[in-house]
N, C-alpha and C positions, 0 to 999 in steps of 0.2 A: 490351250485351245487345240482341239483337234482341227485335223490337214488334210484335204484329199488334193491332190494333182486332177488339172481339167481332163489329162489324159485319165486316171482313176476313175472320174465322173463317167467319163465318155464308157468306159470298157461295165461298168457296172447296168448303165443303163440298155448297149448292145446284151447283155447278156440275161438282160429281162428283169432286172433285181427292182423292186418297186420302192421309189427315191422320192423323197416331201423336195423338191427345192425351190428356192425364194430368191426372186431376182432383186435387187435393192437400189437397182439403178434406176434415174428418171425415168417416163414417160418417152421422149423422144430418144433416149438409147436403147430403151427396149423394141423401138419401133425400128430401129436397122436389122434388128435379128434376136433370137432369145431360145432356149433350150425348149424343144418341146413339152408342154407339161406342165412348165415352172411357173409356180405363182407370183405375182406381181406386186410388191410392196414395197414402193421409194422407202429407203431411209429417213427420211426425214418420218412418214407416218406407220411407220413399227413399233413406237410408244401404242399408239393411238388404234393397232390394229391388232395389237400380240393378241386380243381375246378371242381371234379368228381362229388360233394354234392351237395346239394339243400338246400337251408337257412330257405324254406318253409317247410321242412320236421321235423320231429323228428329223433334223432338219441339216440340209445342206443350203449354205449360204453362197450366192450368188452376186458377182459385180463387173466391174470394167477390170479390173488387174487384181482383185481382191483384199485391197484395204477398204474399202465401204465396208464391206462384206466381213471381215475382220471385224471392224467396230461393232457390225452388226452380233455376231457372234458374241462377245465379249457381252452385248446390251442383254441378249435373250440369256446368256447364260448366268447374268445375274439376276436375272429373274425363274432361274429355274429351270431352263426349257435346253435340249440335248441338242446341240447345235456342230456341225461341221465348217469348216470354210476351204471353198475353191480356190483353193491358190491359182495364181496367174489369171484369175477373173475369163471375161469372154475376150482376153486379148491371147490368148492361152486356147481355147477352144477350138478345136478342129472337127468335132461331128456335127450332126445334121443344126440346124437353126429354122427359126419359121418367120 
């Protein structure tokens, strides 16, 4: 499984680089903060929502410390789809949040 560091995330998206990323955390942890941008998909319904994705895209995987986010990754890559995972999740994150 591919690995980007939150500081990796952070310097890519400062630098303007145009980033798909999936936050896979609840509802109410997204509501404390969350990457600008990032789309919103509990794990629990990423079966149930993958046909929203694109296979040709990249995706960077998003979570609290980045095992959701891991499993998540592991899930879409077995079904095909180019996935990254943020290590250290948003406990790890030091740029902007909304």
């Amino acid at each position: 499984m591919k690995q980007l560091t939150a500081k990796d995330v952070e310097t890519l998206l400062v630098e303007g680089q145009p980033l798909n990323l999936i936050d896979v955390r609840e509802v109410d942890e997204v509501e404390t903060g969350k990457i600008p941008g990032v789309i919103h998909i509990p794990l629990g319904l990423l079966e149930f929502r993958m046909h929203e994705l694109d296979k040709s895209q990249d995706y960077i995987m998003v979570c609290r410390s980045g095992a959701r986010s891991g499993r998540a990754c592991q899930f879409l890559e077995s079904h095909g789809f180019k996935v990254t995972n943020m290590t250290g999740g948003m406990l790890a994150w030091e740029g902007e949040t909304k």
